[in-house]
C-alpha positions in Angstrom: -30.5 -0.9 -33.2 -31.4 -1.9 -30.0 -27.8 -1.8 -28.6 -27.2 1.5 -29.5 -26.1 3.8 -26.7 -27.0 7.0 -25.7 -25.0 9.8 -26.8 -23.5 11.3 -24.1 -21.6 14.9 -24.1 -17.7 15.6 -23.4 -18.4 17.3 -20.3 -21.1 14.8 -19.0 -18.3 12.2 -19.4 -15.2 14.1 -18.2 -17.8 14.5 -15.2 -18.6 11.0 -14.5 -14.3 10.1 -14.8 -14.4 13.1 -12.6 -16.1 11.7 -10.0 -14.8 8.1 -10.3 -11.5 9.6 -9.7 -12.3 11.3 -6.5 -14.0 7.9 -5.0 -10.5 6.4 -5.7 -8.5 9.0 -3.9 -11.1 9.0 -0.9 -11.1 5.1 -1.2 -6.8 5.9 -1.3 -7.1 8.0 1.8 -9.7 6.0 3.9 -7.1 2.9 3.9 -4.3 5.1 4.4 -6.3 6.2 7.6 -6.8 2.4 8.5 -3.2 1.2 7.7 -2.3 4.5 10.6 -4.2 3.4 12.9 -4.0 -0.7 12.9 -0.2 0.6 12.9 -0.4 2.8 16.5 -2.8 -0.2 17.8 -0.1 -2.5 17.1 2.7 -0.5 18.5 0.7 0.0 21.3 -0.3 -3.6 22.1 3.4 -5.0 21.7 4.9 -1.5 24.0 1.9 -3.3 26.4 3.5 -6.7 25.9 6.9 -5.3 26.4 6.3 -3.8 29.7 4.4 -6.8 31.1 7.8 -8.6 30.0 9.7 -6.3 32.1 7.4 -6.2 35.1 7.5 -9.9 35.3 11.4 -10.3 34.5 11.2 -12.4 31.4 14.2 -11.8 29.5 13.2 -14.3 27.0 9.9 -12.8 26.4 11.5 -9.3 26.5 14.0 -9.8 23.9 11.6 -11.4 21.1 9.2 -9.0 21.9 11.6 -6.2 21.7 12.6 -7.7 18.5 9.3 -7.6 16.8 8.9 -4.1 18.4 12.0 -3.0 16.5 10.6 -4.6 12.8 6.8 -2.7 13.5 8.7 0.3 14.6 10.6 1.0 10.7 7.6 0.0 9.1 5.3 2.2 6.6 1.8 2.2 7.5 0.9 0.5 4.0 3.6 -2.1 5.2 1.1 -3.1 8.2 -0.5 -6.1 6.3 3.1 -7.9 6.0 4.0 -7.6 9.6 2.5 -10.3 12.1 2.9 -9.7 15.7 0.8 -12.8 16.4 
């Protein structure tokens, strides 16, 4: 009888599924956060890019830039991970 378990109540359990719920949805909301802001940084970085591109007349440079820019720019925040501006 070693492995029996303590008894536990129907609330004490629908508190501890409770609370493993609401780490999830914070854990859900935290990433969501993240995936925002990589997603603004990366934006930003490549409107950067594109304006260096400009200042320095590369067309080239401009139009695979604006290109990328155009991909990012439709993207869902929780799309981030699939785009790569590198």
């Amino acid at each position: 009888m070693k492995n029996k378990r303590p008894y536990r109540s129907y609330s004490e359990n629908m508190k501890i599924l409770k609370a493993q719920r609401q780490k999830q949805v914070t854990n859900d909301q935290i990433q969501m956060i993240l995936d925002k802001a990589i997603l603004a940084y990366k934006r930003g970085l490549l409107e950067t890019k594109i304006n260096d591109a400009l200042d320095s007349k590369n067309k080239t440079l401009f139009l695979e830039l604006a290109a990328q820019y155009a991909k990012l720019k439709d993207l869902e925040p929780d799309d981030i991970s699939k785009f790569s501006s590198d």
